[in-house]
C-alpha positions as CSV (number, residue, x, y, z in Angstrom):
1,X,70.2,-33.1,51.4
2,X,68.3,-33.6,54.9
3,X,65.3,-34.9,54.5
4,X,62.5,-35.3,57.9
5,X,59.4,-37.3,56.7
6,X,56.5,-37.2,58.5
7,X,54.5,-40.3,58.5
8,X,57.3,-41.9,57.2
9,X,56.6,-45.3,58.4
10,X,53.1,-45.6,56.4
11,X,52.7,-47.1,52.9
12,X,53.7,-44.6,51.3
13,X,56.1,-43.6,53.5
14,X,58.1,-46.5,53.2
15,X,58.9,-46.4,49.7
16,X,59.7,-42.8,49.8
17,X,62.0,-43.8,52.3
18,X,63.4,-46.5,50.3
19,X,63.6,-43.8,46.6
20,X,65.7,-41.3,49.0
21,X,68.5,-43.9,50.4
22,X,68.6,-45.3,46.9
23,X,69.8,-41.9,46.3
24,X,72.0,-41.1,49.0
25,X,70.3,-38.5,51.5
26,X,70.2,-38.2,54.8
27,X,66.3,-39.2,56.3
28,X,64.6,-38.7,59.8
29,X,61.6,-40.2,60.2
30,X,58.8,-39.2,62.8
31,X,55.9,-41.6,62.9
32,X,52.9,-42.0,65.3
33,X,52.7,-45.7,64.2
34,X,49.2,-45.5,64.2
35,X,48.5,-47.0,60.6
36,X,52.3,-47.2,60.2
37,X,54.8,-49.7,61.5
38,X,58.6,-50.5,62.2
39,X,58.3,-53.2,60.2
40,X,58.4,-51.2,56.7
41,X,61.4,-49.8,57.8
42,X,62.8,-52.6,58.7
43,X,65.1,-53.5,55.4
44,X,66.4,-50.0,55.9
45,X,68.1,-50.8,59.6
46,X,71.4,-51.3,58.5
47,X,71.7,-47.7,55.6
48,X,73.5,-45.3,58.1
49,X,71.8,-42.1,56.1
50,X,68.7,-43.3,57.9
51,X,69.7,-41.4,60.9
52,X,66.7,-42.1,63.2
53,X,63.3,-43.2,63.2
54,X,61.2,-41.1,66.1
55,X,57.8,-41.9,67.3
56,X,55.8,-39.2,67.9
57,X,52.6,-37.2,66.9
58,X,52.4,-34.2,65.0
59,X,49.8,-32.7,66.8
60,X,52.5,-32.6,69.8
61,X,54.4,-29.8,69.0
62,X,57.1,-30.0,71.2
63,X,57.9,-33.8,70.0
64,X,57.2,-32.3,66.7
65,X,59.7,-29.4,67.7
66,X,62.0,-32.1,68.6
67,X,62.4,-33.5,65.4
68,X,62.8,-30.5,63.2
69,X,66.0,-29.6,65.7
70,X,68.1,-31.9,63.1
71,X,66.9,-28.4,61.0
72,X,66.0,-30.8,57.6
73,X,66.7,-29.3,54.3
74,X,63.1,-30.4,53.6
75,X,60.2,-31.9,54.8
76,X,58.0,-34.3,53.0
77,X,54.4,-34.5,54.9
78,X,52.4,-37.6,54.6
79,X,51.5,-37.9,58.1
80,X,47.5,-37.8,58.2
81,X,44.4,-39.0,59.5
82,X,43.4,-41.0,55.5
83,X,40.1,-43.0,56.9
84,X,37.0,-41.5,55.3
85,X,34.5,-43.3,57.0
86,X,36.0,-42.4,60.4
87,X,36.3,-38.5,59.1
88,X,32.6,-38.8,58.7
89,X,32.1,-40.4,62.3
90,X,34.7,-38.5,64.0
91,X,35.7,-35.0,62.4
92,X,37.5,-33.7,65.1
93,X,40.1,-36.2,64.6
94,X,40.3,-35.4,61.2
95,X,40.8,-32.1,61.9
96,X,43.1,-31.9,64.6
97,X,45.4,-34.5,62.8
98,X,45.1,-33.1,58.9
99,X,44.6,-29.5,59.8
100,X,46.5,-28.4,63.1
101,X,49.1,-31.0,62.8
102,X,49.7,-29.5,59.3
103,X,50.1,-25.8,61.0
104,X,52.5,-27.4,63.6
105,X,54.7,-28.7,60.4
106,X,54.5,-25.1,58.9
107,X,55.7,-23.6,62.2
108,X,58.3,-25.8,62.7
109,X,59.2,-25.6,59.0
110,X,59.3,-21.3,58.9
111,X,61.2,-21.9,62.1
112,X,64.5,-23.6,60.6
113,X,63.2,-22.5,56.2
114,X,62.9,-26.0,55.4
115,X,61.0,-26.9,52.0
116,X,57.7,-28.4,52.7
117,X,56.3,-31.2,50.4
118,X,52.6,-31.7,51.4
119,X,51.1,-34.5,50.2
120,X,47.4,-34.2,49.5
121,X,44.7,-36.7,47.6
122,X,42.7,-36.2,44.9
123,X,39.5,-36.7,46.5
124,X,39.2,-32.7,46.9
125,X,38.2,-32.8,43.5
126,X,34.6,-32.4,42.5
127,X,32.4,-35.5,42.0
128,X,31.8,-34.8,38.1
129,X,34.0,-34.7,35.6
130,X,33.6,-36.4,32.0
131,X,37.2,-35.0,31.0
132,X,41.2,-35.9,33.2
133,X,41.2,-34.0,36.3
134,X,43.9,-31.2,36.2
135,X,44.9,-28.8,39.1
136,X,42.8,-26.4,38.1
137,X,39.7,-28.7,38.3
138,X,36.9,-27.4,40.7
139,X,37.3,-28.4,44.5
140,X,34.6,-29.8,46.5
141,X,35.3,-32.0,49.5
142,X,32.4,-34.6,50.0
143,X,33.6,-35.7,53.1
144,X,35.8,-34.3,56.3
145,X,38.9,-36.2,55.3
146,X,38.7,-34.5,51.9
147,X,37.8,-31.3,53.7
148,X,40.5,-31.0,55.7
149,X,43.1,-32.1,53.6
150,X,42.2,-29.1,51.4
151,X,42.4,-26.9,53.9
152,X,45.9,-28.3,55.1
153,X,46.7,-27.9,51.6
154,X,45.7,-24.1,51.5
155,X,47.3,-23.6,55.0
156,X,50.3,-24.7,53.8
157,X,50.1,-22.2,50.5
158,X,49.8,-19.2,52.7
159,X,53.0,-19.8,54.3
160,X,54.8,-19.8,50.6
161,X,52.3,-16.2,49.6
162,X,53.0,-14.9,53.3
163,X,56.4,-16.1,54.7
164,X,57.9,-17.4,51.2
165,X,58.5,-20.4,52.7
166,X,59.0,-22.9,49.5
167,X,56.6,-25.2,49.5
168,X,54.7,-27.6,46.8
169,X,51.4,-29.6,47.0
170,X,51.6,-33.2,45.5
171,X,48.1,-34.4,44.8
172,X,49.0,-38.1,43.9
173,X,45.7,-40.5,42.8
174,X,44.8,-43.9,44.5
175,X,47.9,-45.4,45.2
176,X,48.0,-49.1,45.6
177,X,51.3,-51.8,45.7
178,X,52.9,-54.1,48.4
179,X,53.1,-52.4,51.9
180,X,49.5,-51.2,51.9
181,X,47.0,-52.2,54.6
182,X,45.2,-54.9,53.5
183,X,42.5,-54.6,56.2
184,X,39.6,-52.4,56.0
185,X,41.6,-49.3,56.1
186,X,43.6,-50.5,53.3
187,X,42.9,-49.6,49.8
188,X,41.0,-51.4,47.2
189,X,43.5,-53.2,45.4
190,X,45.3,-54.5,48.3
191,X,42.0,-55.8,50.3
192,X,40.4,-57.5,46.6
193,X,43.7,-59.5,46.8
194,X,43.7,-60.1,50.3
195,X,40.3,-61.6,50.3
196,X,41.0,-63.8,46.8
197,X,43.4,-65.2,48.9
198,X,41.5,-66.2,51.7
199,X,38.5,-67.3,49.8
200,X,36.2,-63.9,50.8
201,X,34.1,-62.2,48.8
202,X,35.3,-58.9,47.1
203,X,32.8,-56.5,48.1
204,X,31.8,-53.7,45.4
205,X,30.6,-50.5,47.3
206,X,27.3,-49.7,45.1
207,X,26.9,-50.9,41.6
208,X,30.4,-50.6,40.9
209,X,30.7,-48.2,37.7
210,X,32.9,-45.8,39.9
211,X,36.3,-45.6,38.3
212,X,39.3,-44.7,39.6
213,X,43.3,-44.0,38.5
214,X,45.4,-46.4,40.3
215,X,48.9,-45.0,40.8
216,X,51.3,-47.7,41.7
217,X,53.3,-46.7,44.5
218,X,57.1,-46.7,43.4
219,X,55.4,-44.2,40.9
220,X,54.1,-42.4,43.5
221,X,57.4,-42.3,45.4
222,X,59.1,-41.2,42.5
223,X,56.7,-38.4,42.0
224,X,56.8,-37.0,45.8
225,X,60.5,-37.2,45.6
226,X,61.2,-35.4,42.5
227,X,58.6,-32.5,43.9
228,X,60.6,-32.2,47.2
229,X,64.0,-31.8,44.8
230,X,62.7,-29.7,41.9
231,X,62.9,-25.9,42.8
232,X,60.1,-25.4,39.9
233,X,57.6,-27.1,41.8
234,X,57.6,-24.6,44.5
235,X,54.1,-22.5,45.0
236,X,52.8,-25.1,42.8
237,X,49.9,-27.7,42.8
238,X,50.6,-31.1,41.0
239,X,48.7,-34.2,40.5
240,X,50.1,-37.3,40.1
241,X,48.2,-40.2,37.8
242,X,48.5,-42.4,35.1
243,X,45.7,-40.9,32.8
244,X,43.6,-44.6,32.5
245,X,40.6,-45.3,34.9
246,X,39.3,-48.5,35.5
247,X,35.9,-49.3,37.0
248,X,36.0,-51.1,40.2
249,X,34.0,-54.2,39.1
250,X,36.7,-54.6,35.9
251,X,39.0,-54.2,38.7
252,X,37.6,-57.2,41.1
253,X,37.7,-59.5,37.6
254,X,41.3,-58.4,37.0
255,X,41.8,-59.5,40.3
256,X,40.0,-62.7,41.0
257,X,38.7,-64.9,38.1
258,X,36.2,-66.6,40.0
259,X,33.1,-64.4,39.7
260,X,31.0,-65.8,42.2
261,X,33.5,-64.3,45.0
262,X,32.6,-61.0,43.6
263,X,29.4,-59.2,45.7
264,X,28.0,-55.7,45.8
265,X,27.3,-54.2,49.1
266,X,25.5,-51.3,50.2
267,X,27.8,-48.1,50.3
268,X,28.6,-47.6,53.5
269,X,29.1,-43.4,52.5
270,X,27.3,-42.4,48.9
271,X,27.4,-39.0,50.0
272,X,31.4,-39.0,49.8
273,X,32.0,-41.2,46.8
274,X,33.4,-39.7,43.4
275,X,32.3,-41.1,40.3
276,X,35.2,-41.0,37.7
277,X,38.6,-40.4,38.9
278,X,41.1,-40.1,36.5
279,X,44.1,-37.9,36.5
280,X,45.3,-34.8,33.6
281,X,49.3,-35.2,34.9
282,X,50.4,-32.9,32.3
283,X,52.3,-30.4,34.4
284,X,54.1,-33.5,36.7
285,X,55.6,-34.1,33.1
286,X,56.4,-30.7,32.1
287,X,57.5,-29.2,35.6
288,X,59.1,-33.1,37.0
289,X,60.3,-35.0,34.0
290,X,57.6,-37.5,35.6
291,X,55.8,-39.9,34.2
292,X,54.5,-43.4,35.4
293,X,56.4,-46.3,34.4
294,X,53.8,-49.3,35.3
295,X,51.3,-50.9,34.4
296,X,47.9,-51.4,36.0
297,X,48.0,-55.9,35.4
298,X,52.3,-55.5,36.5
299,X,51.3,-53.4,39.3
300,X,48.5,-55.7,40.2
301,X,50.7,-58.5,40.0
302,X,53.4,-57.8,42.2
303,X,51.1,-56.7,44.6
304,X,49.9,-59.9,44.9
305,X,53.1,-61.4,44.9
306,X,53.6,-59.3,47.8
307,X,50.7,-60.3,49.9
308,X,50.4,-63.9,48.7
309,X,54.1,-64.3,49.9
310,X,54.8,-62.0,52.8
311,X,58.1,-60.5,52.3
312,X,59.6,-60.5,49.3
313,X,62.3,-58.4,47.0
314,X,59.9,-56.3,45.4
């Protein structure tokens, strides 16, 4: 198959990248490199089914356009605007990227009947839930980031009522492994380790009894990948999680040892922040065959492999 992966040069990006030459396709790539890089493709230079890596935006339709002429087979979208602070300073950007850039990937998608694998978060979800989330737990976006990535979401669903255009929403929760940004736009596992490293303090947003289900990246890629193959996850919504949550203060001690590094800081967005966060992934097994393979302490530590050593095999 012909694969075009939108934001393919981001963290997650990569390793779906890496999952889909492991299995032989064909891949083109289109990347603004704004959070994304060259470098996480770099291993991947000399695998002659990675055809091309563009640079470009999608909220340029005609470089956009450009790229869907190879006419992919499908296309896996990751590329996004994923800051929620800056959603909250700047939601145009938020929406331009997440929302009209999603329409451009639908129009260029309908255009040449290419499956569309949107990838959206689980922080649509509403704030409260005592129970595992599953698709049809209650939306309410807290923030524009989760806003608009709902409404891509939906956007893209209408193509698949309206057009029949084949299309599937993955919902994967916080993902986290070697790759990820370990500056502030980086997520919480990946900046803990980064600062144990350099003798920082960890700093706990609030009182730090927020939990979260921390998916570890080749899971996630396995996930996304089996959704954009599957023809039973089309017109579907599925989340993607390991079922355990684990409090961010357990996870700055599973992280560093030394307890004094560990601080809590005023949030810098309470209005935004969800409480528990823990993933029902039920229908990933039954419609996939998927189910996550590692473990939270494994995951942790080859992430800090990663960062403690720069580039290794992982």
């Amino acid at each position: 198959m012909k694969f075009l992966i939108t934001g393919g040069a981001g963290f997650i990006g990569r390793w779906v990248v890496k999952k889909l030459l492991e299995e032989g396709q064909e891949l083109h790539v289109f990347d603004n490199l704004s959070s994304g890089s060259r470098h996480n493709l770099e291993e991947f230079a000399g695998n002659e089914t990675l055809r091309n890596v563009i640079v470009g935006d999608i909220t340029d339709r005609k470089a956009l356009h450009q790229a869907f002429a190879v006419k992919p087979d499908v296309c896996i979208h990751l590329a996004a605007q994923i800051n929620v602070q800056e959603s909250i300073d700047h939601p145009e950007r938020s929406f331009d990227t997440n929302v009209l850039g999603t329409y451009n990937v639908m129009e260029e998608a309908r255009h040449v009947g290419a499956k569309v694998v949107v990838v959206g978060t689980c922080m649509v979800y509403d704030t409260s839930s005592e129970t595992p989330i599953n698709e049809r737990h209650p939306a309410k976006p807290m923030s524009p980031y989760a806003a608009t990535k709902l409404a891509a979401e939906q956007l893209a669903l209408s193509y698949y009522h309206c057009y029949g255009l084949p299309v599937v929403i993955a919902r994967p929760f916080n993902t986290y492994g070697p790759f990820q940004r370990t500056d502030a736009e980086g997520g919480v596992v990946a900046v803990f380790i980064r600062n144990m490293r350099d003798r920082k303090p960890l700093q706990i947003f609030g009182d730090g009894t927020q939990t979260r289900d921390l998916l570890y990246v080749d899971d996630c890629a396995a996930f996304i990948t089996r959704a954009a193959i599957y023809d039973d996850a089309i017109g579907q919504v599925i989340n993607a999680g390991t079922g355990k949550d684990v409090s961010i203060n357990h996870l700055a001690e599973l992280i560093c040892s030394d307890k004094s590094q560990i601080v809590h800081v005023s949030h810098p967005h309470p209005q935004s922040e969800i409480k528990r966060l823990v993933c029902d992934a039920t229908k990933a097994r039954d419609l996939l065959g998927w189910k996550p393979r590692m473990s939270l302490e494994d995951g942790i530590h080859r992430t800090r492999r990663w960062i403690e050593n720069g580039e290794e095999a992982v």
